[in-house]
N, C-alpha and C positions, 0 to 999 in steps of 0.2 A: 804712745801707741803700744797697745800691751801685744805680747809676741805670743804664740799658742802653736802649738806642735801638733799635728795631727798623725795619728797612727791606725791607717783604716786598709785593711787591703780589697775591698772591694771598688774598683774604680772609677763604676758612675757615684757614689754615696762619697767616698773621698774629693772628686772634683766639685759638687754642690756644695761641701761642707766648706770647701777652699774659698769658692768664689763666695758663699754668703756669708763666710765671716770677712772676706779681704772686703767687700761691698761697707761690712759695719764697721768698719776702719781698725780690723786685726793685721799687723803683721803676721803672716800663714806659712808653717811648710810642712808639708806631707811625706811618710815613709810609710812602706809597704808591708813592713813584718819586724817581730818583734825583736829581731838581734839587731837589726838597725836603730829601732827606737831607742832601745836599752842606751844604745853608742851615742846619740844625737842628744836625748835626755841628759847625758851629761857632759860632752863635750860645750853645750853653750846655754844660756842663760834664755828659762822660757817663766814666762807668767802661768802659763798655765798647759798642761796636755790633756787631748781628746786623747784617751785608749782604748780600742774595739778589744773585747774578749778573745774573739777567735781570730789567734793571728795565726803565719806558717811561722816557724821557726821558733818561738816562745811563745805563748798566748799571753793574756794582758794580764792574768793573776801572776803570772811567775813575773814579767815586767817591775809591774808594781810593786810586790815584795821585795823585790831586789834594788827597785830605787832605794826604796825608804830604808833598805839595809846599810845603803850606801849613805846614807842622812842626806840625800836631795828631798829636799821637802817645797817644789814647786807642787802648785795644786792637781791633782788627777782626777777629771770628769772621765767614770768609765763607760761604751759605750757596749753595750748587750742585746742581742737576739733573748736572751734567757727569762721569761718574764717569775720566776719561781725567787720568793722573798729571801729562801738560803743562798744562792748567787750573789744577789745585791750585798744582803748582808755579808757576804764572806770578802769580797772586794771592798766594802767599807772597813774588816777588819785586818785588811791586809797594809791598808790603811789608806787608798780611793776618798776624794773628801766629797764626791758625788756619785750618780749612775743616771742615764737616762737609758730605756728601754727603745729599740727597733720595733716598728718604726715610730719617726717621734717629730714633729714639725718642725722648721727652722726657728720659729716665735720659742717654741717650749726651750729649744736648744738655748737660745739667745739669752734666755731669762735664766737659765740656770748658768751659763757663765760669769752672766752680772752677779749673781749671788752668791758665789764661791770666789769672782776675784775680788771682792764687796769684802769678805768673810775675811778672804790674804789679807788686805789690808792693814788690818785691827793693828794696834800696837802689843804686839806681844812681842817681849825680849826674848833672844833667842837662850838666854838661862835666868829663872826665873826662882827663888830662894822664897820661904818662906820656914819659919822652925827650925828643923833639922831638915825637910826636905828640900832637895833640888833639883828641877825639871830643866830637862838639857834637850831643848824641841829643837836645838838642830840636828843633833843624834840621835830624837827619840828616846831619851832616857831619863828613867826618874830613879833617882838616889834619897837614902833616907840614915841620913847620918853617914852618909858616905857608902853607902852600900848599897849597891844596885837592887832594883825590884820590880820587877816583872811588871809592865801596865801594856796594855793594848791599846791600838791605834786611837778605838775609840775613848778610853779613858784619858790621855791624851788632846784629845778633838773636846772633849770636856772640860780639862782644865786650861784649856788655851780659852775656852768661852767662858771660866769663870774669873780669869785673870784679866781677859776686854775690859769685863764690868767690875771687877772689885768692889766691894760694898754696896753692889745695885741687887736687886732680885731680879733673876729670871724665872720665869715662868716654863713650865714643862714642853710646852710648844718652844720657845724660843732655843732650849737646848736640844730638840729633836731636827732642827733646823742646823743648827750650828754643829752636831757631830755626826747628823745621819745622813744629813740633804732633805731639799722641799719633795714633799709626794713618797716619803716612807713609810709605809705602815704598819709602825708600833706604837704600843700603845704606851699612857702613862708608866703603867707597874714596869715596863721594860726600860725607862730612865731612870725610875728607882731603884730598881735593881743594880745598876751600873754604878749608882751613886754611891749605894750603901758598898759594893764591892771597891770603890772609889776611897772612901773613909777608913777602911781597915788598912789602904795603905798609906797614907798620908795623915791621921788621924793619931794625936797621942792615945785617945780611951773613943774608941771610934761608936761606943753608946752614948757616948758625952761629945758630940763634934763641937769643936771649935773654929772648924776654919770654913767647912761646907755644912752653913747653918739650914732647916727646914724653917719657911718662912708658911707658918697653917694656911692653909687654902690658897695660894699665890705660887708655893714655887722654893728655889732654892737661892742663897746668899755666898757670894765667897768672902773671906773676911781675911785673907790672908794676908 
């Protein structure tokens, strides 16, 4: 029975979110504002947290940031009024592995927690060696030859999906799925983009990749 946290302070939307996930056989508990959440988030062990944006006390950006500061790396579907694509994005780079938008059906909701604890899942080690690099996803950190270096949530969210599949091809959809959430809208050039910034830091001659190969017309490969 997967356990989920809910963090909504509006109180008819909190009690519906309760009763239809306890209905789909969630363990469910609700808190009102975000210095509770922070404290609950890490006092006890959740598969996954609902986090509304507009909370009193912390909003759910400052939340988020400060888990993942903390290296709790339970899943965060974030929940927003906000329909503007900077928002989303800025909560996926805070490092959110979802967002669904207000207002949003129980079905859509349903489907995108299957898909993110679908995603937890995966067998990813929580320190993960290739080269000289080493990606420390319980701290969020990647090292390269021992020295730390700067990656973002999403690049991160990236190489956690190339390390699932090692040696498989993914396809440009498959990793816009796996770093951004279903119903994001960017486009190819913008996981390319991420890729090739991806490559300069994990990459000995990062014009020469060896480890995130370009597979023409299909996508990309990890080889790591």
């Amino acid at each position: 029975m997967s356990r989920i946290l809910i963090v909504e302070d509006d109180c008819d939307l909190a009690f519906g979110l309760d009763d239809d996930l306890k209905t789909e056989g969630y363990q469910v508990e609700t808190v009102r504002d975000g210095v509770t959440a922070s404290r609950r988030a890490r006092e006890d062990a959740w598969d996954l947290i609902l986090l509304d944006v507009m909370l009193p006390g912390r909003d759910g950006f400052e939340v988020c940031r400060d888990l993942r500061r903390a290296g709790l790396r339970t899943p965060i579907v974030m929940l927003t009024a906000k329909a503007q694509e900077a928002e989303k994005v800025l909560g996926l780079e805070l490092g959110a592995d979802d967002y669904i938008t207000k207002p949003f059906s129980p079905r859509e909701l349903r489907a995108r927690i299957k898909a993110v604890l679908r995603r937890a899942s995966g067998n990813v080690p929580d320190v993960y060696h290739f080269g000289d690099i080493e990606v420390d996803f319980g701290r969020a950190q990647l090292r390269r030859g021992g020295t730390p270096v700067e990656a973002t949530s999403l690049e991160l969210k990236l190489l956690a999906a190339f390390i699932r599949s090692r040696g498989h091809v993914l396809s440009r959809d498959q990793l816009l799925e796996a770093a951004w959430g279903l119903g994001t809208f960017v486009t190819d050039r913008t996981v390319d983009h991420h890729i090739v910034n991806l490559r300069r830091k994990i990459e000995p001659r990062p014009e020469e990749p060896r480890y995130l190969v370009s597979v023409r017309g299909v996508g990309y490969r990890f080889d790591g």
